[in-house]
N, C-alpha and C positions, 0 to 999 in steps of 0.2 A: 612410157616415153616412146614415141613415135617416132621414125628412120628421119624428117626432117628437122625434129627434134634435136637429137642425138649430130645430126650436119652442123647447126645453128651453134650449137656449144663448141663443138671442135673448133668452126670460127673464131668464136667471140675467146677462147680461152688457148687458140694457138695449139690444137693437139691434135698432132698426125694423124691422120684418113691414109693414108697408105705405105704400104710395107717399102722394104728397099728396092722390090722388082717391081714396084706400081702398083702393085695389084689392091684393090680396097682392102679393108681390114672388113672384119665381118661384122654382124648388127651386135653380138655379142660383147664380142674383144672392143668394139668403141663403149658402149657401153659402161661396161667392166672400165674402162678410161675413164670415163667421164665421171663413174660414182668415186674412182680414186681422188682424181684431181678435185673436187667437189668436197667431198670431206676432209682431203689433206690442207686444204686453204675454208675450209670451214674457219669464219672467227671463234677466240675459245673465249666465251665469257661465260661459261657456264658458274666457274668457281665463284664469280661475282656474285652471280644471282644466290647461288645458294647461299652466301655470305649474307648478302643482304635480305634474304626472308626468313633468314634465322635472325637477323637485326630486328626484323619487323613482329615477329612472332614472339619478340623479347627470350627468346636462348640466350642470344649475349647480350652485355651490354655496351656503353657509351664508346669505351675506351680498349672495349678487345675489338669492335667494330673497326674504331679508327689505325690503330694497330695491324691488325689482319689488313686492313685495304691499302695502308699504305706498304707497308713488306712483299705484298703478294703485285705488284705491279711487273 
């Protein structure tokens, strides 16, 4: 990820380019921002998918399917 990169996200995602005295933050420290913010607002639909390729794969069946997907919402 490239310095005008790292400017572009801060934009679009509203996260501080500089300290309290003005000063830039470093290429680092934004960075290190931008993979937090980025993973913390990651959507989690991971549990779905694993849910559902164990549907597909026949692990479960019909009715622990429908079960797990509606409880886990």
């Amino acid at each position: 990820m490239n310095y005008n990169k790292i400017i572009y996200y801060c934009n679009k995602y509203n996260i501080k380019r500089y300290t309290l005295n003005g000063k830039t933050f470093t290429y680092n420290k934004l960075k290190h921002r931008i993979n937090d913010y980025i993973n913390k607002h990651k959507p989690k639909h991971e549990p779905f998918k694993t849910l559902l390729m164990s549907y597909f794969n026949d692990e479960i069946n019909h009715e622990d399917f429908m079960y797990n997907f509606i409880n886990n919402k």
